[in-house]
C-alpha positions in Angstrom: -0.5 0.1 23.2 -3.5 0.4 20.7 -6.6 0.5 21.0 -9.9 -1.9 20.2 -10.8 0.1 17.3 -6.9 -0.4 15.5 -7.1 -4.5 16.9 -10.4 -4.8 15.5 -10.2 -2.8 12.0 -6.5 -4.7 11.3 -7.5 -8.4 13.2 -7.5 -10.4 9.7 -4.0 -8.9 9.8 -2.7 -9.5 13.2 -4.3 -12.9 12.5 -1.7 -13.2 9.7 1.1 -11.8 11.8 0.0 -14.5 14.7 -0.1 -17.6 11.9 3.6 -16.6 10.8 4.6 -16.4 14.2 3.1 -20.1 14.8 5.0 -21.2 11.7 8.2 -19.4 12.8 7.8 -20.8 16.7 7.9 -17.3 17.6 8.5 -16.2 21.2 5.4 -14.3 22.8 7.1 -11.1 23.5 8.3 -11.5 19.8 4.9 -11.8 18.9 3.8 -8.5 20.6 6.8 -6.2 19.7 5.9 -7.5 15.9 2.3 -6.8 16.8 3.4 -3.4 18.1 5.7 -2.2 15.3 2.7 -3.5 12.7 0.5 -1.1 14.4 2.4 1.8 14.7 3.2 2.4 10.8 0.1 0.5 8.8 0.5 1.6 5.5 -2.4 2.4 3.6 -2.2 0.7 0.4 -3.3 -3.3 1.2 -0.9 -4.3 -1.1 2.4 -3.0 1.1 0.7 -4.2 4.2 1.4 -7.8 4.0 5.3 -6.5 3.5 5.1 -3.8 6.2 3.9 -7.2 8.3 6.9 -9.1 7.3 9.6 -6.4 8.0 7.4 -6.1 11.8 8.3 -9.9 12.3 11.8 -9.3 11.8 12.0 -6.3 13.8 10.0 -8.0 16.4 12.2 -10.8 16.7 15.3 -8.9 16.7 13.3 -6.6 19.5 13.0 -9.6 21.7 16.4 -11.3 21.1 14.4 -14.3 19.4 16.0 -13.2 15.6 15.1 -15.4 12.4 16.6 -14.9 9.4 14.9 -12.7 6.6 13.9 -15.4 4.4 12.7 -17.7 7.3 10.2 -14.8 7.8 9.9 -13.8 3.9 8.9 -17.4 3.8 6.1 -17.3 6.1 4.7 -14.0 5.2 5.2 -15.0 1.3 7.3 -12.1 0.5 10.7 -11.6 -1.0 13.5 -11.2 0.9 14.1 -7.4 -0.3 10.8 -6.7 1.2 11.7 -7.1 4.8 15.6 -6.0 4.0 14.0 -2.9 3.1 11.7 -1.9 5.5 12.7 -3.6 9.0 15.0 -0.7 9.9 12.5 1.9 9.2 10.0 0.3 11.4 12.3 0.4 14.0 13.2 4.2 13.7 9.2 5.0 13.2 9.3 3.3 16.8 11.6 5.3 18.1 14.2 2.9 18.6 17.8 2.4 17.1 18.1 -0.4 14.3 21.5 -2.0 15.0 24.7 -0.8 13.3 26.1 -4.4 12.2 
């Protein structure tokens, strides 16, 4: 869990994350693993962040059994495919959980 001051200084993003989520009829506890992941490993820059939000999605919905495909969620986020395929394990290991070995 985060707190206020993380919601509130990354909301425009979560607001992102939550519009992709509407687009991608996302389940709730998809929604807050992404939410989660996002949070734990914001990267700096702006311009990796809306990536690091994509690859979140994915992880999320893998998380809660409630998978897209990477270009389903490349295509809400508007980023490549390649940007998710190469950050959603790492935001799973940052987590401290075990990306799948398929």
């Amino acid at each position: 869990m985060y707190s206020a001051r993380e919601h509130v200084e990354y909301a425009d993003w979560l607001e992102e994350l939550e519009r992709a989520a509407d687009r991608l009829t996302l389940s709730t506890d998809a929604r807050s693993y992404a939410a989660e992941l996002f949070l734990a490993d914001v990267p700096e820059a702006d311009r990796s962040k809306r990536a690091a939000l994509a690859a979140s999605l994915y992880a999320g919905s893998l998380v809660a059994g409630d998978g897209r495909t990477q270009t389903a969620i490349a295509d809400a986020v508007d980023v490549s495919r390649l940007s998710v395929q190469q950050r959603w394990k790492d935001r799973l290991e940052n987590a401290g959980l075990e990306p799948p070995g398929w």
